[in-house]
C-alpha positions in Angstrom: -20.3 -26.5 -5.4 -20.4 -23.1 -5.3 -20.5 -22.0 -9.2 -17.9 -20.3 -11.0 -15.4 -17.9 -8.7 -13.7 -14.6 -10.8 -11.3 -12.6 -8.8 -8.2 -10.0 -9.6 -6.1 -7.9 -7.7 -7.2 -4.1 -6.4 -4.7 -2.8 -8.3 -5.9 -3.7 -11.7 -7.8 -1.0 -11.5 -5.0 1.1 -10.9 -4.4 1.2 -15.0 -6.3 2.8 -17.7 -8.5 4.8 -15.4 -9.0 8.0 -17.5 -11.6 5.8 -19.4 -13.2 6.1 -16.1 -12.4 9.3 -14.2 -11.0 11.5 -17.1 -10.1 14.3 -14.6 -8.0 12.5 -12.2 -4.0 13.2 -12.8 -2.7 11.2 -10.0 -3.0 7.2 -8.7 -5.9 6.2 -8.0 -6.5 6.0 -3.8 -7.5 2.3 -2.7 -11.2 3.1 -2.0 -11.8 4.3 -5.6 -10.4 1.4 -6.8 -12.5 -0.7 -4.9 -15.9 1.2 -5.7 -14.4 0.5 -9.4 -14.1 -3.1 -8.6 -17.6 -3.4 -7.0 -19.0 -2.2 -10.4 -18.0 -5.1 -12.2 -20.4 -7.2 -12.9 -19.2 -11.3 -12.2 -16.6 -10.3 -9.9 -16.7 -12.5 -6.3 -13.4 -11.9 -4.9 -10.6 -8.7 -4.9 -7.3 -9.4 -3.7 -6.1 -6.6 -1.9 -2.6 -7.9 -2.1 
């Protein structure tokens, strides 16, 4: 057994991200959302879907 799994898709962090990068005023580009998703502590698997 490999312990407890926690994934989402890439573009979850596509919503709400002024909380994060308060001067961006477009989408954010698939790389920053997957430095966002690599901050997230527990996460083992991003769907890129």
């Amino acid at each position: 057994m490999l312990g407890s799994r926690f994934a989402t898709r890439v573009y979850s962090f596509a919503s709400g991200v002024t909380g994060y990068w308060p001067d961006l005023s477009f989408n954010p580009s698939l790389e920053q959302m997957a430095r966002l998703a690599a901050s997230v502590d527990g996460l083992t698997e991003l769907d890129l879907n």
